[in-house]
N, C-alpha and C positions, 0 to 999 in steps of 0.2 A: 765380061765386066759390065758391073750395069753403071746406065750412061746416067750423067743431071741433066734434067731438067734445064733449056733453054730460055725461062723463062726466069731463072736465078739469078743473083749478082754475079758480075762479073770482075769486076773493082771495088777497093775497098770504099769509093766514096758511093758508088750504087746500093754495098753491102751498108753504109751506114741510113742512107738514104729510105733505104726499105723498111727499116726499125726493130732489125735483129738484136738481139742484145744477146750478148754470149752468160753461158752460167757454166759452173764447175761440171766433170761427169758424174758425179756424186750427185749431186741433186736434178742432173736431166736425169737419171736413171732413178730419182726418189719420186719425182713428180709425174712420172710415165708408171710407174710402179704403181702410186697413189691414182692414177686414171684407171689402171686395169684391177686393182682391188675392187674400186667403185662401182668402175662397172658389169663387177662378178666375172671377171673372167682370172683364169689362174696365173700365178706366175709362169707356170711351165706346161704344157702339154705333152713335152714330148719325153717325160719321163712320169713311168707307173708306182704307183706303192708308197707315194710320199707324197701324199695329199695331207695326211694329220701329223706326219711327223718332222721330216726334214723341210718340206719346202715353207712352213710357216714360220722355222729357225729363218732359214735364209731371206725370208722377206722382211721380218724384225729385223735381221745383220744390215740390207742393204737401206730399210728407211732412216739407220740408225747412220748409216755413209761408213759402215766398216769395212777394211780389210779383212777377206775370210780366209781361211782353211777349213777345207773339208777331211775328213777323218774316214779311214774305212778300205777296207780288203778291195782286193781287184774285184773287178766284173759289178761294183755298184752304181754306176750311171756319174761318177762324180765329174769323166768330163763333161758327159753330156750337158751336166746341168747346167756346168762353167761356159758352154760354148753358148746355152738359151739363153745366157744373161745378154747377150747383144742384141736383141728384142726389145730390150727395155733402151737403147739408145736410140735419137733422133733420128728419123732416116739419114737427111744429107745435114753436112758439117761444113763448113765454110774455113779453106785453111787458106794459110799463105801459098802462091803458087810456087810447086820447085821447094819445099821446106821438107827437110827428113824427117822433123820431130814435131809436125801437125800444128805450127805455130797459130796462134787466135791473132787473127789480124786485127785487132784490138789492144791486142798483148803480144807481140811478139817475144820467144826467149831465147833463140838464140841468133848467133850473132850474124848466120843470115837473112833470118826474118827481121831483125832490128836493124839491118842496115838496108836492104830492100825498102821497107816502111820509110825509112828517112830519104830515102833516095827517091822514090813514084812518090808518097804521099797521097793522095786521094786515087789517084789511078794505079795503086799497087795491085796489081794480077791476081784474084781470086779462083780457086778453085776448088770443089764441091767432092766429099768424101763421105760417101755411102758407109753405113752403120757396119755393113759385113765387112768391111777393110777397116775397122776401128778395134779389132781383134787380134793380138797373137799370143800364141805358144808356146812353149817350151819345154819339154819334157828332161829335169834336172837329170845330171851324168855327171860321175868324178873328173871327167874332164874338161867339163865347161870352163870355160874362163871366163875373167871379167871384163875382157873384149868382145863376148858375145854378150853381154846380156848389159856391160853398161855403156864399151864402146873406146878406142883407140886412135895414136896417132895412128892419118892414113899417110903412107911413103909415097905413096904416087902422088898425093899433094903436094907433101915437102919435096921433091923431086922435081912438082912441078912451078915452084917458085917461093913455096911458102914458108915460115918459117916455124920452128918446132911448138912454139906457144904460142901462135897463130890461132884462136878459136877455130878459125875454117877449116884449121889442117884435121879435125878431127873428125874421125868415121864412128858416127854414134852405134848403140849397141840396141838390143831389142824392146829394151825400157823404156831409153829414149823415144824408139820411133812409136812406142805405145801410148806417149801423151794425147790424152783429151780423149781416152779410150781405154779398154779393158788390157791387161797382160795378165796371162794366166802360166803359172810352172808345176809340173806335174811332179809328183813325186821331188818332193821339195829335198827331205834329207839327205837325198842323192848328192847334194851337193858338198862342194870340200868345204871346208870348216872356214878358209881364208875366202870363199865367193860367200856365203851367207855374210859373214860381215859385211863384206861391200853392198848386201842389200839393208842393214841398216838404216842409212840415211834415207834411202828411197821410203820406207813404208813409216819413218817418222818426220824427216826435217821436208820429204818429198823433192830432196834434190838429187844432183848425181856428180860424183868428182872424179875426173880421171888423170890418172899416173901424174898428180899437182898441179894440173894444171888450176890456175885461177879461174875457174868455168863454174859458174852454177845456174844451173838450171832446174828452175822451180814447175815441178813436173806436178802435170794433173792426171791422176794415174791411178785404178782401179786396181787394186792386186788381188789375186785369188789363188790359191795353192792348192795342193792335194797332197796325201800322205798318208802311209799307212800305220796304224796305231801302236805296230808294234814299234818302230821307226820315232815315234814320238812321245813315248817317254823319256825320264829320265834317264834311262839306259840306251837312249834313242841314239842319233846320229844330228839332231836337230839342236843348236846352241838356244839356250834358255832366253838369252837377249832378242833373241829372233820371233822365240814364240809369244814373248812378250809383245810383239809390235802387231800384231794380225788381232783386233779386236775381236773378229767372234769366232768360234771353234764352234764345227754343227759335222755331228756324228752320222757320219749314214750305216744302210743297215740292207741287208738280200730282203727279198720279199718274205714277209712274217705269213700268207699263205700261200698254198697251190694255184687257187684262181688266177693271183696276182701275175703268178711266175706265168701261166699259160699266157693270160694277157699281153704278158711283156715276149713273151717266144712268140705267139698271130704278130704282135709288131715287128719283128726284128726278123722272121724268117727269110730266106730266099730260096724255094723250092727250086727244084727242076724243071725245065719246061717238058711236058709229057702229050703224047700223040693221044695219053685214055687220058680222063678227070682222075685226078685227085683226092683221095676223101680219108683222113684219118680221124679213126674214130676215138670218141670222147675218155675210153681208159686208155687207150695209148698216151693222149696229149697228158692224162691225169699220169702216168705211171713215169714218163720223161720229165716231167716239172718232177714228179715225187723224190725223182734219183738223187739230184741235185738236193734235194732236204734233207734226204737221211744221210749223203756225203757231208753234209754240215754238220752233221752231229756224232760222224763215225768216231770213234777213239782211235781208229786204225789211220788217218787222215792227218795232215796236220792244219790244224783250225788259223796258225797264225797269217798263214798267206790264200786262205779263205779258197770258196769253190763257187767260182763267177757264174752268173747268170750267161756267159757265154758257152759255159757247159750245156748247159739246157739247149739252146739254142743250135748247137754242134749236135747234139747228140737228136733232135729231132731233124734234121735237116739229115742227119745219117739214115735213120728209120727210114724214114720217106723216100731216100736215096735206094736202100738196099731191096724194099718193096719194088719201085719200079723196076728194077733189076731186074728180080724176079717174073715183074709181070710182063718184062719184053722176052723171056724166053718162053714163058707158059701161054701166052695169047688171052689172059683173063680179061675180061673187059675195062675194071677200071682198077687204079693202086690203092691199096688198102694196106697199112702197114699189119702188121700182126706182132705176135708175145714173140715169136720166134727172130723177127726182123731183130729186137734189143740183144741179139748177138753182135751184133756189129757195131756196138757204138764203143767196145773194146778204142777202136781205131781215135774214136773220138772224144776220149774219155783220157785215157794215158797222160795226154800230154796236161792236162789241166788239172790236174788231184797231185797234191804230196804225200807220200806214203810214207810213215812214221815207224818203218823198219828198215832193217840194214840189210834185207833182200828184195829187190825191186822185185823179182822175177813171179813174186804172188799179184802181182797188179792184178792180171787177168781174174784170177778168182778172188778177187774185193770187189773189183768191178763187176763181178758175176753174183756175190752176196748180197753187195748193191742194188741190182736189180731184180732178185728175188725177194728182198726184204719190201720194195718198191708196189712190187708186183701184189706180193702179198697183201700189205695195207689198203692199196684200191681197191682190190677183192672183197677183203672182212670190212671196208667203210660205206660201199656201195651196192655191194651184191646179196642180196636175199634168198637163197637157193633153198626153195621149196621141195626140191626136187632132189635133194642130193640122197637121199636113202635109197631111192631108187635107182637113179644113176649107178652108184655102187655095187647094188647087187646087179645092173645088168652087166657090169666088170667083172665077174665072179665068175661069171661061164666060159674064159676061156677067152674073153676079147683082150680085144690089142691095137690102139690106136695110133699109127703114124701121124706126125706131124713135122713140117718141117720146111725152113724159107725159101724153098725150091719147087716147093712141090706147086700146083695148080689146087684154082677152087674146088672143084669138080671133086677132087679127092677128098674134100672137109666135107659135100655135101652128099656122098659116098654113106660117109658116117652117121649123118643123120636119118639117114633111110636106114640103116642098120639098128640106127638106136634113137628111135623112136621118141623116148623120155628125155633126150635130150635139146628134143626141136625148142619146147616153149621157154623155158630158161633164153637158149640161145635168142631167140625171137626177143622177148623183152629185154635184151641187153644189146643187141641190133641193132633194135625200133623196128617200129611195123612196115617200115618201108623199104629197110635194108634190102639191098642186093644180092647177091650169090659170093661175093669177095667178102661182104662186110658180114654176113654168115658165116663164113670161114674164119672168119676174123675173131667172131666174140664166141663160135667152141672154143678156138685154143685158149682164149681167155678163160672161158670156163675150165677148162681139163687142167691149167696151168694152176686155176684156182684151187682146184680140187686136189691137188697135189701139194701147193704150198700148205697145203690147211689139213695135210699127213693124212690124206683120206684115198689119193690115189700116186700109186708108186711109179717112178718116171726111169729111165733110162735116155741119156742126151750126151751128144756129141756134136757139139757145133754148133750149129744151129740147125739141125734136125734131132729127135726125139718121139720115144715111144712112150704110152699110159698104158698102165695094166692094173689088177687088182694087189695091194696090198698083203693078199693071204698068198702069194706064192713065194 
């Protein structure tokens, strides 16, 4: 937990003493917002692909002091972004000491900060609340209740002397304790039709009532939601009164390139720790981001609960996984994923795609069209094969190339002593520096290429696979 600062107020007459002046969270987060515009740095760093699109909705929404809803299929960053919003708050917060609901010792709201305050007076107990504890969550469920989120008689109080309309006897709920800070709920529609009303008063009158009693509490309160668009139409699950109250609606959206998607996979990865180095080459990473694209655009998929950037992510983190594999049983010097390894990302792939037929049991070959269609497009977007006529005809005599994610380098580099015409293609798709793995690596790219592009005929089972000529 990180500590304040010893040199803060300690009491309210020090805290007045020092010349703090409290402001709403709506404009500490406008005016820290308005520092970091100024001084060109961005709203967010820690999310890719929405530099032109979404994050300058969301920086209009917050100078504007709006309640937001984010829009948009799983796997688009929309918590993420919700959680960077705490960045734009003051580091430490000065509350009432012992208060549930972050009372401004200036203002206290409820009834024991206001009765604390009247009782010390200038030596009321100050203490100091870091920005990261000015944050909470909640990810909506049909069984939430409005004891979680706005708050209940507690029995151990009235047990313990108090009486049932007693302000004190009550145990606030997560909205409460989120005054003078951010509350975020995820997946808003999830909730029953009778807790969205109870949010009502919170995102317009900004107070909160519970089970009658005479309590109000004028809450300073940042709200942010998430939701998905199917979820939020009209035929949605979301009451119209509700969406009424959230001033800006800012749509998100997967990465609109490859790059992007790579980008965002080098950030989010978590390899393996491995005894060789590491090194996946540049159509691999192209052909893992590519899967994920054309799963977005399958007709065989279903588009409305979308195919997360954590697909990608999963499924290179597999690659890489199934290569080491291999390379601790063959002894190769260093992991080099290959075309063959994208056998394995079956595992990883399953759980995260909807298939829009009523037999699951094709997954494996969608997810295997998938990644030839994948494979495909890096090839005809990247690859110049100068060489392929010749390649061909040395197919015609009778050759036959194994390939397969078991096998060792030594065996790809086998091949290339055999066939000659294949060294310099593979070399320029390599780089000039490539190793003996990363050689290995961009034939079967090549041979895979050559195949998708009906020029050389394959036989495969698994993840291993033979090339031959087409004329037999």
């Amino acid at each position: 937990m990180t500590k304040a600062p010893e040199s803060l107020p300690t009491t309210l007459g020090a805290l007045r003493a020092s010349g703090w002046t409290p402001r709403s969270v709506r404009e500490e987060m406008r005016v820290n917002l308005e520092e970091r515009l100024a001084s060109g740095r961005p709203l967010s760093s820690a999310v890719l692909g929405y530099e032109d699109t979404v994050l300058p909705q969301l920086e209009t929404a917050l100078l504007a002091g709006h309640d937001i809803i984010l829009l948009g299929e799983r796997g688009q960053a929309k918590t993420r972004m919700i959680r960077s919003l705490v960045e734009l708050l003051d580091e430490w917060l000065p509350v009432v000491a012992g208060s549930d609901v972050r009372d401004d010792p200036f203002h206290p709201i409820s009834a024991y900060g206001i009765d604390l305050v009247a009782e010390k007076g200038e030596d009321t107990p100050i203490e100091w609340v870091h920005r990261t504890h000015r944050f909470a969550e909640k990810l909506a469920s049909p069984d939430t209740s409005m004891a979680d989120l706005i708050g209940e008689v507690d029995p151990i109080k009235v047990a313990g002397g108090l009486f049932l309309d007693d302000p004190k006897a009550l145990s606030y709920g997560l909205v409460p304790k989120s005054n003078r800070g951010i509350f975020a709920i995820n997946e808003l529609p999830d909730l029953s039709e009778r807790i969205q009303v109870g949010l009502l008063n919170v995102l317009e009158e900004r107070d909160v009532q519970i089970r009658g009693h005479l309590v109000r509490l004028e809450l300073d309160v940042l709200v942010v939601a998430t939701a998905n668009p199917e979820d939020y139409t009209n035929r949605g699950r979301l009451i119209t009164p509700l969406k009424d109250r959230f001033g800006s609606q800012i749509r998100t959206h997967y990465p609109y390139d490859i790059a992007t998607e790579i980008a965002i996979i080098q950030q989010e990865i978590r390899l393996p720790t491995s005894p060789k180095p590491i090194i996946v080459p540049w159509f691999i990473e192209d052909i893992v981001a590519r899967v994920s694209h054309v799963a977005r655009k399958s007709h065989v998929l279903n588009q409305r609960s979308g195919v997360s950037v954590r697909l990608s992510i999963a499924n290179y983190e597999t690659v890489v996984a199934n290569a080491l594999r291999r390379t601790l049983r063959t002894g190769d010097a260093s992991v080099v994923p290959r075309v063959s390894d994208l056998s394995a990302i079956v595992q990883s792939t399953q759980g995260k795609i909807e298939i829009d037929t009523m037999d699951d049991s094709d997954s494996d070959q969608i997810i295997a069209a998938l990644v030839a269609l994948a494979v495909r497009q890096t090839f005809t977007e990247h690859v110049l094969l100068e060489e392929a006529g010749e390649i061909i005809d040395a197919f015609t005599h009778e050759v036959i190339v194994h390939v397969g994610d078991d096998l060792p380098s030594q065996d790809y580099l086998d091949v290339l002593a055999s066939l000659p015409v294949l060294e310099p293609p593979v070399r320029r798709i390599a780089g000039p520096t490539a190793n003996d793995d990363e050689m290995a690596a961009a034939l079967e790219f090549v041979l895979e290429g050559l195949h998708l592009t009906k020029r050389l005929a394959k036989d495969a089972s698994g993840g291993r696979a033979l090339y031959r000529t087409r004329n037999r």
